[in-house]
C-alpha positions as a Markdown table, in Angstrom:
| # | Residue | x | y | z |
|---|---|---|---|---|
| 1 | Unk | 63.7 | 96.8 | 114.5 |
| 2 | Unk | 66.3 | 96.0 | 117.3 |
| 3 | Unk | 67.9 | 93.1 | 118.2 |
| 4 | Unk | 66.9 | 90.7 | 121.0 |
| 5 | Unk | 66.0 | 92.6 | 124.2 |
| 6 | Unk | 66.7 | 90.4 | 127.0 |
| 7 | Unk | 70.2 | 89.5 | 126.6 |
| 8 | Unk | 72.8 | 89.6 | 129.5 |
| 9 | Unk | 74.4 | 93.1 | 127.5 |
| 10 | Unk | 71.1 | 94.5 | 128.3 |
| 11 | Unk | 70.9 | 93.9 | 131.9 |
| 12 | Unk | 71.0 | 97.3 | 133.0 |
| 13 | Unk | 67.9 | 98.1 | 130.7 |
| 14 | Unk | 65.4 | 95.0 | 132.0 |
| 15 | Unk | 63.0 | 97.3 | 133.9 |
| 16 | Unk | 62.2 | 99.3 | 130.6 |
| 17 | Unk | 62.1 | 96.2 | 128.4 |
| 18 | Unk | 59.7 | 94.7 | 130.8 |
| 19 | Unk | 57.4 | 98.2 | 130.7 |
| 20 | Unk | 57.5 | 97.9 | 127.0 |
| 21 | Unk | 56.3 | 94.6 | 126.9 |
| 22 | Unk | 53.9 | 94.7 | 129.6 |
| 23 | Unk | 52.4 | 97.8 | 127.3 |
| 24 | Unk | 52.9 | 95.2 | 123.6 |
| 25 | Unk | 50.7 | 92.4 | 125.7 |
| 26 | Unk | 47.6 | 95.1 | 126.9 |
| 27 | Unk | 46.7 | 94.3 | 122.5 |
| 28 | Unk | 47.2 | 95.1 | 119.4 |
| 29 | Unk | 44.7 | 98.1 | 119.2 |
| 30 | Unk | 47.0 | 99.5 | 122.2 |
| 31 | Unk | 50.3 | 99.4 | 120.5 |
| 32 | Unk | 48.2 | 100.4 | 117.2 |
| 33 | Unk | 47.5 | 103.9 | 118.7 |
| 34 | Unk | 51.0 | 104.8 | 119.9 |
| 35 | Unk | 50.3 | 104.2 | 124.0 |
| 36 | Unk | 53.9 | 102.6 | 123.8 |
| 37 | Unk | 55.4 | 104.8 | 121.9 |
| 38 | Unk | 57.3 | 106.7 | 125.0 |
| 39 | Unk | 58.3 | 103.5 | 126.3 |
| 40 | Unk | 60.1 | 102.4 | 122.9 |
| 41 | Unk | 61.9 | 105.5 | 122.6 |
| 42 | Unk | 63.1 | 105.0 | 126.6 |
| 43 | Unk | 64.0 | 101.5 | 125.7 |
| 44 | Unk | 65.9 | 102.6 | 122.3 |
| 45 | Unk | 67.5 | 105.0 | 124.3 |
| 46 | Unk | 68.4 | 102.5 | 127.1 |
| 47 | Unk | 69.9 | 100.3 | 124.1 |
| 48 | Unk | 71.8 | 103.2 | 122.6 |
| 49 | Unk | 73.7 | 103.7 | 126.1 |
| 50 | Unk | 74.4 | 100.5 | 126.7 |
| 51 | Unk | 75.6 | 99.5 | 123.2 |
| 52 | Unk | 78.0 | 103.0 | 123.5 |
| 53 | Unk | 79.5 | 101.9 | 127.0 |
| 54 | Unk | 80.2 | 98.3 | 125.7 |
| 55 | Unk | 81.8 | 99.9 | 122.5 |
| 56 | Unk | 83.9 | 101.9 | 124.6 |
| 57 | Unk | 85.2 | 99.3 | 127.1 |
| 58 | Unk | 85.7 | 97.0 | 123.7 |
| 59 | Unk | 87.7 | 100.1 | 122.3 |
| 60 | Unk | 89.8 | 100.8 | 125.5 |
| 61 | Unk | 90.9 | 97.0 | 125.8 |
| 62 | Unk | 91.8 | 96.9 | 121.9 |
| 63 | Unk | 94.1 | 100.0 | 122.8 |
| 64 | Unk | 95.4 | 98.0 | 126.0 |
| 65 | Unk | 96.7 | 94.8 | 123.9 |
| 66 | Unk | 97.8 | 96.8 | 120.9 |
| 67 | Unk | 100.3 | 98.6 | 123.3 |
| 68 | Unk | 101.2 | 95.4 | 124.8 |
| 69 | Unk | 101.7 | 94.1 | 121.2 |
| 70 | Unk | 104.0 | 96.9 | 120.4 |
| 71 | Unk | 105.9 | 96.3 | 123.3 |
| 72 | Unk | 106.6 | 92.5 | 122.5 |
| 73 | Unk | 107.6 | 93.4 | 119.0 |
| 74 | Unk | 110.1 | 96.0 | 119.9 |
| 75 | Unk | 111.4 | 93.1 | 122.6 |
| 76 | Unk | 111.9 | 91.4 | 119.7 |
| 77 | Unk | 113.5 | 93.4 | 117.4 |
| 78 | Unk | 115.6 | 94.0 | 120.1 |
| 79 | Unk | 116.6 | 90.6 | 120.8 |
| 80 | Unk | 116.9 | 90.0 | 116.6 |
| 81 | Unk | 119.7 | 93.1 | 116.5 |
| 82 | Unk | 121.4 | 91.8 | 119.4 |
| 83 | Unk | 121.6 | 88.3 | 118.6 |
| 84 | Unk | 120.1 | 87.3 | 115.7 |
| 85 | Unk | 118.7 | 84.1 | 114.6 |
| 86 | Unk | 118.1 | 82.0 | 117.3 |
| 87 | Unk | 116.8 | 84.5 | 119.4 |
| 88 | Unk | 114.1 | 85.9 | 116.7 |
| 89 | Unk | 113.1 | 82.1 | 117.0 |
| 90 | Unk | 112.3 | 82.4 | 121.0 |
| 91 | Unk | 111.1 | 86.3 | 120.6 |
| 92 | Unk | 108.8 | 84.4 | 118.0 |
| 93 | Unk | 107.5 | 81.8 | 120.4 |
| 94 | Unk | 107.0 | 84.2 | 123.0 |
| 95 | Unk | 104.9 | 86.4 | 120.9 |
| 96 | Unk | 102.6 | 83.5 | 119.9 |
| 97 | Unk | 102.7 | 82.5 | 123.8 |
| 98 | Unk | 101.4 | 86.0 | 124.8 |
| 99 | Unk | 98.9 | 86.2 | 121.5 |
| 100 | Unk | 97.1 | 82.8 | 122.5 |
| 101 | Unk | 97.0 | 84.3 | 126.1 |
| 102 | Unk | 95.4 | 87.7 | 125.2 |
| 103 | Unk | 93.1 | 85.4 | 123.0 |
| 104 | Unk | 91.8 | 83.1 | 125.5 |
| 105 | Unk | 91.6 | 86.0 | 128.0 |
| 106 | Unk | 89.2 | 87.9 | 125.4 |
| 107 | Unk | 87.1 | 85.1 | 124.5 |
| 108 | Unk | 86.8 | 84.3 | 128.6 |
| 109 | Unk | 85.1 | 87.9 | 129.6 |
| 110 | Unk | 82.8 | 87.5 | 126.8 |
């Protein structure tokens, strides 16, 4: 069993999804006897790409703000050997600034 068809992740899979259930509504005796069988494995197919490509784009923008996260913390540690105290306090701020930022940004294309 899959997960909901018609969802806005799916988009580039609607044709399919709409052969398969075009084939579901010609009765149960038709889907009994494996006339949609072709179309499911298309649609499962379909569904397998499009869950990949998502999984890749999610995987390449966890890389992206890792690295910017490494980059902030080495900012920092380079303003805490400089300077010290106050400055690990403002390096600290900053990195909770940028955090909420990537955050926000994140939940926004989703």
């Amino acid at each position: 069993m899959h997960s909901h068809l018609h969802t806005s992740y799916n988009a580039n899979c609607e044709e399919i999804m709409t052969a398969l259930d075009e084939c579901h509504a010609k009765g149960f005796l038709h889907k009994v006897i494996g006339s949609c069988n072709d179309i499911k494995v298309d649609v499962n197919k379909c569904l397998s790409a499009e869950r990949y490509e998502r999984a890749k784009r999610n995987r390449e923008e966890a890389r992206n703000n890792r690295r910017r996260m490494e980059e902030i913390w080495a900012k920092e540690r380079e303003l805490d050997q400089e300077q010290g105290g106050p400055a690990l306090a403002a390096a600290r701020a900053a990195t909770a600034a940028a955090a909420a930022a990537n955050a926000s940004a994140s939940a926004a294309k989703q």
